[in-house]
C-alpha positions as CSV (number, residue, x, y, z in Angstrom):
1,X,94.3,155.5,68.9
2,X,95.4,152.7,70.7
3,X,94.0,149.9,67.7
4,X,96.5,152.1,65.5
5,X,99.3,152.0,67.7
6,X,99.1,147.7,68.3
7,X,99.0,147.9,64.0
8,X,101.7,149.6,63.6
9,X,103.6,147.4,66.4
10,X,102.6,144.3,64.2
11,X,103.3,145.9,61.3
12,X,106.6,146.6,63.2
13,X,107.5,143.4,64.4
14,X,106.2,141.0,61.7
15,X,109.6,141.3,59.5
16,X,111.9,141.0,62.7
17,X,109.9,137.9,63.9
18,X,109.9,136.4,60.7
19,X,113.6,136.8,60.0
20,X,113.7,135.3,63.4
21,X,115.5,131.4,62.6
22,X,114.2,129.2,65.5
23,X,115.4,125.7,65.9
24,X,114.9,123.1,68.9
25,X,116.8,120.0,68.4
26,X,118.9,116.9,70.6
27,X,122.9,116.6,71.1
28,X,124.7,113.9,71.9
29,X,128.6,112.8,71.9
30,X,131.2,111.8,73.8
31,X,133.9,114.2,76.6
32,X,137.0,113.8,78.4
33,X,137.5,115.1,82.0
34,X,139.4,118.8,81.8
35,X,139.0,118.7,86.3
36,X,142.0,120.6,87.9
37,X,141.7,118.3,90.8
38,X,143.6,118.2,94.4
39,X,144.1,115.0,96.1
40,X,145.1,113.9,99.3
41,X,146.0,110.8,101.6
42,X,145.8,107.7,99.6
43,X,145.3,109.5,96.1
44,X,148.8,109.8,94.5
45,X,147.1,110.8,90.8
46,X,144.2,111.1,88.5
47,X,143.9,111.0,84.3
48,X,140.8,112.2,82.5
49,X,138.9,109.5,81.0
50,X,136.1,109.6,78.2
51,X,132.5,109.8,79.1
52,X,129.4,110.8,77.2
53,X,127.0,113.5,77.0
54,X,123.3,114.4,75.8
55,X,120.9,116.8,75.7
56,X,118.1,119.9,74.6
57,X,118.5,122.8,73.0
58,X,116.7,126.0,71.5
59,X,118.4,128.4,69.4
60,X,117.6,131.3,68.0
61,X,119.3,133.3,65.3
62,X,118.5,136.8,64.1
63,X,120.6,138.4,61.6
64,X,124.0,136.7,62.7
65,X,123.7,136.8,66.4
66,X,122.5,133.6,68.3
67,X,121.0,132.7,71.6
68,X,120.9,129.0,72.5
69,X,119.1,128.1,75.9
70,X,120.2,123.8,77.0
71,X,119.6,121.4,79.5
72,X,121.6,118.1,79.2
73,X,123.5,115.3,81.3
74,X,126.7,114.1,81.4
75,X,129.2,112.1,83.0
76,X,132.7,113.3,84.2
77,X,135.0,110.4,84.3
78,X,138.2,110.1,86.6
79,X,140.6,107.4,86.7
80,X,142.7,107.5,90.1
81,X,146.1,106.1,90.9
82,X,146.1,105.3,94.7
83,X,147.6,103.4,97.4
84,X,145.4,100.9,98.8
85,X,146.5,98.8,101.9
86,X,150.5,99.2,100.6
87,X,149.7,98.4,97.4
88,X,149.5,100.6,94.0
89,X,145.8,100.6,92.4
90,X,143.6,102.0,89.8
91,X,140.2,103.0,89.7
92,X,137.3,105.4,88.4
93,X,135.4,108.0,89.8
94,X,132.0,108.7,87.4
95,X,130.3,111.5,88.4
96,X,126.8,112.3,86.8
97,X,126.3,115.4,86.1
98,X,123.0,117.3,85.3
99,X,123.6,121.4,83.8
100,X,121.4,124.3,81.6
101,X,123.4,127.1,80.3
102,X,122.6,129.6,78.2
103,X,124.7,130.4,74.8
104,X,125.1,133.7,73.0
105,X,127.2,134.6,70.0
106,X,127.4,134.8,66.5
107,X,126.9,132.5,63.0
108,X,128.8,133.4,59.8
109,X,127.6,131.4,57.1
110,X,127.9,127.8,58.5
111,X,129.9,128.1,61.4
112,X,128.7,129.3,65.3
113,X,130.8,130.4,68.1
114,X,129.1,131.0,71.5
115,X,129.8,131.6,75.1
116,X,128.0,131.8,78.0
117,X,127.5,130.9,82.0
118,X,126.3,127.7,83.1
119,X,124.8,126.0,86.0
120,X,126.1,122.6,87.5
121,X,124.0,119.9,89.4
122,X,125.6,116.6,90.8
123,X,123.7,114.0,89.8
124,X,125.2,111.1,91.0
125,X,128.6,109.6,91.5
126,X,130.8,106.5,92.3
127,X,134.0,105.2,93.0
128,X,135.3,101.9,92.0
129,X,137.6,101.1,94.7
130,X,139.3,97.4,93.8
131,X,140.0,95.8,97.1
132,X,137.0,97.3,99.0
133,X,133.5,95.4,98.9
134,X,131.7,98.8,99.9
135,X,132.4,102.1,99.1
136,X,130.8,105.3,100.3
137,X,131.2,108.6,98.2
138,X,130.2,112.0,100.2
139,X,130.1,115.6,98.5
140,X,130.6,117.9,101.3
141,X,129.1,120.7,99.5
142,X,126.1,118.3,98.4
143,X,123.4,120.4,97.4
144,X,125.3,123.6,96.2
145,X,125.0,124.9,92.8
146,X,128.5,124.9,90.7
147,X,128.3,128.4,88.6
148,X,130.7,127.8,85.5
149,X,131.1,128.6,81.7
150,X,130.9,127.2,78.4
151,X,132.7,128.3,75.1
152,X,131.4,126.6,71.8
153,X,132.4,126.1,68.1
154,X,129.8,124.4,65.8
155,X,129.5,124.0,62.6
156,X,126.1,123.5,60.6
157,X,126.6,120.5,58.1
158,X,123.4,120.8,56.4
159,X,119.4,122.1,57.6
160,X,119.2,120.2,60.6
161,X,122.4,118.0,61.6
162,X,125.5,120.2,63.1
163,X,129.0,119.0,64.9
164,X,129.7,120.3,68.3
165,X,133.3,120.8,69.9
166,X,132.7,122.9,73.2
167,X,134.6,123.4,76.6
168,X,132.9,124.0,79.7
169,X,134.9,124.6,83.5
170,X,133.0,125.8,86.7
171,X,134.8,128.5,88.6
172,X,133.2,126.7,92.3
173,X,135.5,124.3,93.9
174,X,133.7,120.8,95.3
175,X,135.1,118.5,97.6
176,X,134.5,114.6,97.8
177,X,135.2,111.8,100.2
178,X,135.5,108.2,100.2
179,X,135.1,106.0,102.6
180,X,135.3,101.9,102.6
181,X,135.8,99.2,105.4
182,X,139.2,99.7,105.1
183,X,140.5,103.2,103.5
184,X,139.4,106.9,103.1
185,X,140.2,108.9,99.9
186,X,139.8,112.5,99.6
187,X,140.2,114.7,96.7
188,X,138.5,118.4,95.9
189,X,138.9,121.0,93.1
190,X,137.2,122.4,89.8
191,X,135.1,119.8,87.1
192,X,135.3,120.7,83.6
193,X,135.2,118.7,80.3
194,X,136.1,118.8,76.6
195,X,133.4,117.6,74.5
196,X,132.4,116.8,70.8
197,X,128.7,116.5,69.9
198,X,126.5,115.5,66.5
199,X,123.2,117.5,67.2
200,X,119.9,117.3,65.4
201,X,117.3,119.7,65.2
202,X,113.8,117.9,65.4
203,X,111.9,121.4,65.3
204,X,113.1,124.3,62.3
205,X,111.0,127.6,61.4
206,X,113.6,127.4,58.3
């Protein structure tokens, strides 16, 4: 009875798993900061800057409904306007930032739109200051976990390349310190970016 029951499972399942469009492929592009930032002391402004981004996906797409699993890396860049021993300066904070997320939505004909949460990892980070020789950057929530979200609009421009435009915010607020011979600099808030990406799918069922 059982051998009868796994057939007609198979028999089942076959159809689905074969209409079943599985694809695992590389992004890259480029991004510009979308931070809602606080600053203190020293820091009289920021500005987003460009930075890039890259990294691994899996999609798959039954019917017209998606789910797309990624990891990737990417670098939020910061341009500061500060005071700096009486005198107006500029410089850049880069932060490295490593996430996964996990996509779900819908394809009709060519064009995707997906949403989902996403996870947050600092990487690594630095800022330029121009007068200092050293300059010490401290998370104070170093460790932690930033829990945000992504919404993304892609469009497939043949079998295995597709453009990217996605924007991505996490809802967790970090704060940051730095600290050189001669100043301290202290800013907190949200990190989020805007970001266009050429993708290409190095694995396709279809």
């Amino acid at each position: 009875m059982h051998k009868l029951i796994c057939l007609f499972i198979f028999l089942y399942l076959a159809p689905a798993c074969n209409a079943v469009d599985f694809k695992i492929g590389l992004m890259a592009g480029v991004n510009t900061s979308l931070n809602q930032l606080y600053t203190y002391n020293d820091i009289t402004g920021s500005d987003p800057k460009l930075g890039y981004n890259a990294q691994a996906y899996a999609r798959f797409k039954f019917s017209s409904y998606i789910l797309q699993p990624e990891l990737g890396y990417l670098t939020n860049r910061v341009g500061f306007s500060l005071n700096e021993n009486g005198q107006s300066a500029e410089c850049n904070f880069n932060l490295g930032q490593m996430y996964t997320s996990v996509l779900m939505g819908f394809q009709f004909s060519k064009i995707r739109f997906a949403i989902g949460p996403s996870i947050v990892f600092y990487a690594n980070q630095s800022f330029d200051a121009l007068t200092s020789k050293t300059t010490v950057i401290s998370q104070v929530n170093e460790g932690r976990a930033q829990i945000g979200a992504v919404a993304n609009l892609g469009i497939n421009v043949s079998k295995r390349w597709s453009l990217d435009a996605r924007v991505s915010r996490t809802f967790t607020q970090s704060e940051f310190n730095s600290t050189s011979p001669t100043s301290s600099y202290n800013f907190s808030g949200n990190t989020g970016l805007v970001s266009i990406m050429l993708g290409y799918a190095i694995f396709k069922t279809k």
